[in-house]
C-alpha positions as CSV (number, residue, x, y, z in Angstrom):
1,X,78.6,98.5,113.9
2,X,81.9,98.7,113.8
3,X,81.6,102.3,112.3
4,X,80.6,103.5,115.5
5,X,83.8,101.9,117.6
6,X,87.1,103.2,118.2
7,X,90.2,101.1,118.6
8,X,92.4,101.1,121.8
9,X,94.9,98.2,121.5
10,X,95.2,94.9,119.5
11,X,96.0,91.4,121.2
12,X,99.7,90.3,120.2
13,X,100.6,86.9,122.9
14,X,99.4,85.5,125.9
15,X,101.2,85.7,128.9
16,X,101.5,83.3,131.4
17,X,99.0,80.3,131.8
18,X,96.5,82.7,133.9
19,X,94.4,84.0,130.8
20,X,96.6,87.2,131.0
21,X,97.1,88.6,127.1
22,X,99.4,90.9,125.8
23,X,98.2,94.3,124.2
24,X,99.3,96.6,121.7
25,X,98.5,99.9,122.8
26,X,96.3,102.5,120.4
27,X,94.6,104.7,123.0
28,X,96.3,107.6,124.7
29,X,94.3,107.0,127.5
30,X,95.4,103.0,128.7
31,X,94.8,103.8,132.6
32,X,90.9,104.4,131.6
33,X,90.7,101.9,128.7
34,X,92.0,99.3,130.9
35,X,90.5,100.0,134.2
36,X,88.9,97.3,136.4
37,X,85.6,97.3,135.1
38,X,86.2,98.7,131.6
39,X,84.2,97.4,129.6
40,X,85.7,96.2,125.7
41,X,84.7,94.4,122.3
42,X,87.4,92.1,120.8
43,X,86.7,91.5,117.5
44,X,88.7,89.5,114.8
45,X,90.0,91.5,112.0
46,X,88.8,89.7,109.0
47,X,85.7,87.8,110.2
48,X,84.6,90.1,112.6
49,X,83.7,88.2,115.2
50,X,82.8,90.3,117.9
51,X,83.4,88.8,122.0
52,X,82.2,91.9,125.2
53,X,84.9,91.4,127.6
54,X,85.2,93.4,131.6
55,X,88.8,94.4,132.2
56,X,89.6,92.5,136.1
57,X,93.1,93.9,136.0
58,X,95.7,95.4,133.5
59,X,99.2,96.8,134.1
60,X,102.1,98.3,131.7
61,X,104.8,96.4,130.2
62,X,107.7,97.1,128.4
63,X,105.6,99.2,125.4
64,X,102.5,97.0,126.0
65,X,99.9,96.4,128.4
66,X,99.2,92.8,130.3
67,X,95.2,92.5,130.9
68,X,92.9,89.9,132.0
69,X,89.6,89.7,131.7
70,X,86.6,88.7,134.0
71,X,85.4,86.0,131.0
72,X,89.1,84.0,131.1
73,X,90.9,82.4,133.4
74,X,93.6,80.7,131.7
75,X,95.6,80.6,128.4
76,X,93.5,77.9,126.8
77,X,90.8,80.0,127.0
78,X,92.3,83.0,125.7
79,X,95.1,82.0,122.9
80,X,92.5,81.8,119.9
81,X,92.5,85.4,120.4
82,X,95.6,86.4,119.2
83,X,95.8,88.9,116.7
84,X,92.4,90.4,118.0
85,X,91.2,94.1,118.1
86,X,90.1,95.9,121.5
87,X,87.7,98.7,120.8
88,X,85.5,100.9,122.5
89,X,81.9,102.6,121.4
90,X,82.4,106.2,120.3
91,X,79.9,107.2,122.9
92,X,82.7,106.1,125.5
93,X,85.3,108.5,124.4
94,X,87.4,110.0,126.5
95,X,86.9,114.0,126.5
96,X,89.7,116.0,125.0
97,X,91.4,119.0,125.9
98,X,91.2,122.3,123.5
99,X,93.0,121.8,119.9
100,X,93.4,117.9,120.4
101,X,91.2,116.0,118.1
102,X,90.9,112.3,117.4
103,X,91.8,110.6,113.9
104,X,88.2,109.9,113.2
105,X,87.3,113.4,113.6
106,X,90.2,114.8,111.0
107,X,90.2,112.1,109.2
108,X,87.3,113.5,106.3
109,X,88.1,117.2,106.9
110,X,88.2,119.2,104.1
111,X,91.6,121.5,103.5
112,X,91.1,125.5,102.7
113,X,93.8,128.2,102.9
114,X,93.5,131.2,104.5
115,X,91.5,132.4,101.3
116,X,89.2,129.8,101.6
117,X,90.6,128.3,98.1
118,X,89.7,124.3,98.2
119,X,93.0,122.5,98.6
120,X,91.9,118.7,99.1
121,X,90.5,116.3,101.7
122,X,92.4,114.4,104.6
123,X,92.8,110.9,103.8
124,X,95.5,109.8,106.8
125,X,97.7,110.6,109.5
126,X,101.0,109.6,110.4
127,X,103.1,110.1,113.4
128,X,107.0,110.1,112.1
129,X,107.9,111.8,115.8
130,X,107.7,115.6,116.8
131,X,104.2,116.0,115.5
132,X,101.4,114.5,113.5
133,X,101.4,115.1,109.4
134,X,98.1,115.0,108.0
135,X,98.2,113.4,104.2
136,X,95.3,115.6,102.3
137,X,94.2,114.2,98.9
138,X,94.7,117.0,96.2
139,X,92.3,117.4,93.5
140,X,95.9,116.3,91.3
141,X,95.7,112.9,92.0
142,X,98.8,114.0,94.4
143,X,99.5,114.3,97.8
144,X,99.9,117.2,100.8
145,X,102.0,116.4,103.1
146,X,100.7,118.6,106.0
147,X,102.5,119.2,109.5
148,X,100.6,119.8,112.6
149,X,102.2,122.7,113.9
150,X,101.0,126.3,115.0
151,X,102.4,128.0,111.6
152,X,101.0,125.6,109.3
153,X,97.2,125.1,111.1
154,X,95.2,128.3,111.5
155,X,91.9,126.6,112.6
156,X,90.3,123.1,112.9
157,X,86.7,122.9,113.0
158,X,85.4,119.4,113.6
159,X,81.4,119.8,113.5
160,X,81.5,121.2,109.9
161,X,84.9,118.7,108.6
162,X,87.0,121.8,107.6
163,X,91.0,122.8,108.3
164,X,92.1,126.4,107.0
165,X,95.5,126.1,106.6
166,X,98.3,128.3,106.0
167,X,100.7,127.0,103.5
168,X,104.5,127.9,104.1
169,X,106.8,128.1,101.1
170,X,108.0,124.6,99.8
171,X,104.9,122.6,100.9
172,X,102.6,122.5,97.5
């Protein structure tokens, strides 16, 4: 089940004593994750307990959001959830221009070079600032550390999992 979910924040505190919790964004998208009405599963990390929660209202704070749900009305209520994931069904993505992609689609993609020669699979991404580097595993045992800019990305396909790549001098 949760194979087919995406995550868009984690609880980190309550505030107040009015069921409001504090949220860790992971969605680029918080003013339609956390619209009145949105609908979100918390689940618990290790057990995965899995709670269907209606956003009432949510606003930003400091580099979080504050949101309260339809289910709560008071800390009590809400402080065993501490630590908890929000996420959202795949089918409830949020549409994406031209050349963005989400982590879930990359994530998986085979690597060719302009060629076509195999280079390796893309196991993570990480976000150090300017852009996205994509970590493809090389047949090696070693690892590509790939940016994601214009010069180094020639194509992405999503549907058939495959990057070509063009590989500037000092990356391999």
């Amino acid at each position: 089940m949760s194979e087919s979910l995406l995550s868009v924040g984690k609880i980190v505190n309550t505030h107040g004593i009015r069921g409001e919790l504090k949220v860790l964004l992971q969605t680029d998208f918080p003013e339609v994750r956390f619209a009145p009405k949105a609908k979100l599963m918390m689940i618990h990390p290790e057990r995965g307990d899995q709670i269907a929660v209606t956003v009432t209202t949510a606003r930003p704070y400091k580099q979080m959001y504050i949101v309260k749900f339809d289910e709560y009305e008071n800390i009590n209520e809400v402080e065993k959830f501490k630590g908890f994931e929000l996420k959202v069904s795949k089918e409830n993505s949020v549409e994406l221009p031209e050349n963005e992609y989400y982590f879930h689609e990359i994530i998986g993609c085979r690597v060719v070079n302009e060629e076509g020669d195999e280079i390796g699979v893309i196991e993570e991404i990480l976000r150090p600032g300017a852009n996205d580097v994509w970590v493809v595993k090389l047949p090696t045992r070693k690892e590509l550390l790939l940016p994601v800019i214009d010069d180094v990305v020639l194509d992405v396909d999503v549907k058939a999992k495959l990057v070509k790549v063009h590989l500037m001098e000092g990356l391999l």
